[in-house]
N, C-alpha and C positions, 0 to 999 in steps of 0.2 A: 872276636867272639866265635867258638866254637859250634855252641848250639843254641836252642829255642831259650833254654833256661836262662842263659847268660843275656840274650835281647832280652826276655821277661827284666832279670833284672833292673838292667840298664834302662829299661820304661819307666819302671816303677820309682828308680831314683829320679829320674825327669818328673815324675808325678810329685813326686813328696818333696822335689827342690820348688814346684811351680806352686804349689799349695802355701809353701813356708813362705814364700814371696808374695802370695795377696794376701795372708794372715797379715804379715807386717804391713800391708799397704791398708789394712783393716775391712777388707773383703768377705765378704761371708761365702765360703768357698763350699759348704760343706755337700748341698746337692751338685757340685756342678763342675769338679772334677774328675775323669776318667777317662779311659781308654777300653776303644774298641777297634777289633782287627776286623778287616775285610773276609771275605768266607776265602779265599785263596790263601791270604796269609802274608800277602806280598807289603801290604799297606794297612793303615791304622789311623785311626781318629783319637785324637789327643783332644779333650777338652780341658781349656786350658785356662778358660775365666769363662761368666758365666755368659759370656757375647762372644767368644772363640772358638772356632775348633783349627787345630793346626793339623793338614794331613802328614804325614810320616812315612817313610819307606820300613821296611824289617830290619836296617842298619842307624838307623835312628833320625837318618838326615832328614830335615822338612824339606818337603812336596811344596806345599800351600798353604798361606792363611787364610781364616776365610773369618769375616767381622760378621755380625749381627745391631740389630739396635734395640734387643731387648733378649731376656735369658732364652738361651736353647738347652739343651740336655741329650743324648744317648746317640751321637751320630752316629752312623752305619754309610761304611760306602758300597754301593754295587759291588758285586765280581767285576764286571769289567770296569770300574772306576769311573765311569761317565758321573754316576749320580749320588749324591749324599742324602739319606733321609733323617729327619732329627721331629723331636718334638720340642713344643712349647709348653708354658703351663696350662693350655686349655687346647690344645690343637696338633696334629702331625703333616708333619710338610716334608717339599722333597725338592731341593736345588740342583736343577744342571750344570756342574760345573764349569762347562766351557763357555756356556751365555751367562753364568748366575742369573739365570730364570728360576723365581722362586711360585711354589703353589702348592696351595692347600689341599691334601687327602682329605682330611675328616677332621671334623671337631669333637673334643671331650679328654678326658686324660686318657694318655696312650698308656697300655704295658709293655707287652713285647713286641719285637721289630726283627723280620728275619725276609734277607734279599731269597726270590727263586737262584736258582745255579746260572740261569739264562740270562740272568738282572731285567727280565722284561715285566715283574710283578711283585708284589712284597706282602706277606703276610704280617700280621698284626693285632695285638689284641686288643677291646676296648674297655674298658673298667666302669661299670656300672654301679649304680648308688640309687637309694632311696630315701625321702624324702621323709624323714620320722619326728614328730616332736621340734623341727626347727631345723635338725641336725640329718647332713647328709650320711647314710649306712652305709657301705659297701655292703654287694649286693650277687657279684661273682663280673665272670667277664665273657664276653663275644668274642670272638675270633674271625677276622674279614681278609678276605684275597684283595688287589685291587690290581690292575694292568695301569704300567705307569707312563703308556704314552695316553690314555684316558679314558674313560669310562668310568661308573659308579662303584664303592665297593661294593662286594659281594659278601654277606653274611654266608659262613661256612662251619661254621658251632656257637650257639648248639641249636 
């Protein structure tokens, strides 16, 4: 492989060969496959069923599995790859890879997920809703800093 485009490729056919293969196992794939690269570039989060993420190198070999025992969604691994953050359907969390210590940031549905350069904090959005007629609104979103050896988030917008 030459360049970026050609790994893109090469991802994207792993994605649409792993999707074709829970289809037939009759899997409901539809939220819960994709791929995200680390901020360097070096490595990538393959989700690969909806209790999966397989890590990856840029040449496509796998790193690591890593199992759940219920859906995850949008993993992101640090810069320096110590740590994975992903969300649930009501919650965001963040595993160490080398003890698989798992803990809870925040609860509520997450939006976006973005490591510092230093991997020592992670920004995050939170999606808020209001309670109308029965039916939850959306309502816009918060944005929170948090330091992920611990302490509370930090609201930072708006």
């Amino acid at each position: 492989m030459k360049n970026t485009r050609d790994v893109l490729i090469v991802f994207w056919t792993i994605c649409i060969c792993i999707v074709a293969l829970q289809e037939a196992r009759g899997e409901n794939v539809a939220m819960h496959s994709g791929l995200t690269w680390n901020d360097t570039g070096e490595q990538a989060v393959l989700t690969s069923s909806s209790t999966q993420f397989i890590i990856i190198d840029a040449k496509g070999h796998r790193i690591q599995t890593i199992n759940f025992d219920s859906p995850v969604y949008c993993g992101l691994l640090s810069p320096n790859k110590d740590k994975l953050v992903y969300t649930t359907d009501e919650a965001f969390w963040m595993l160490t890879i080398s003890t698989n210590e798992k803990k809870q940031i925040a609860s509520g549905k997450i939006g976006f997920i973005h490591w510092s350069p230093d991997s020592l904090s992670v920004v995050y959005s939170m999606e808020e809703f209001q309670e109308e007629n029965g039916q939850k609104i959306w309502v816009g979103s918060s944005f929170y800093v948090v330091d992920v050896e611990g302490g509370e988030p930090r609201r930072i917008y708006p």
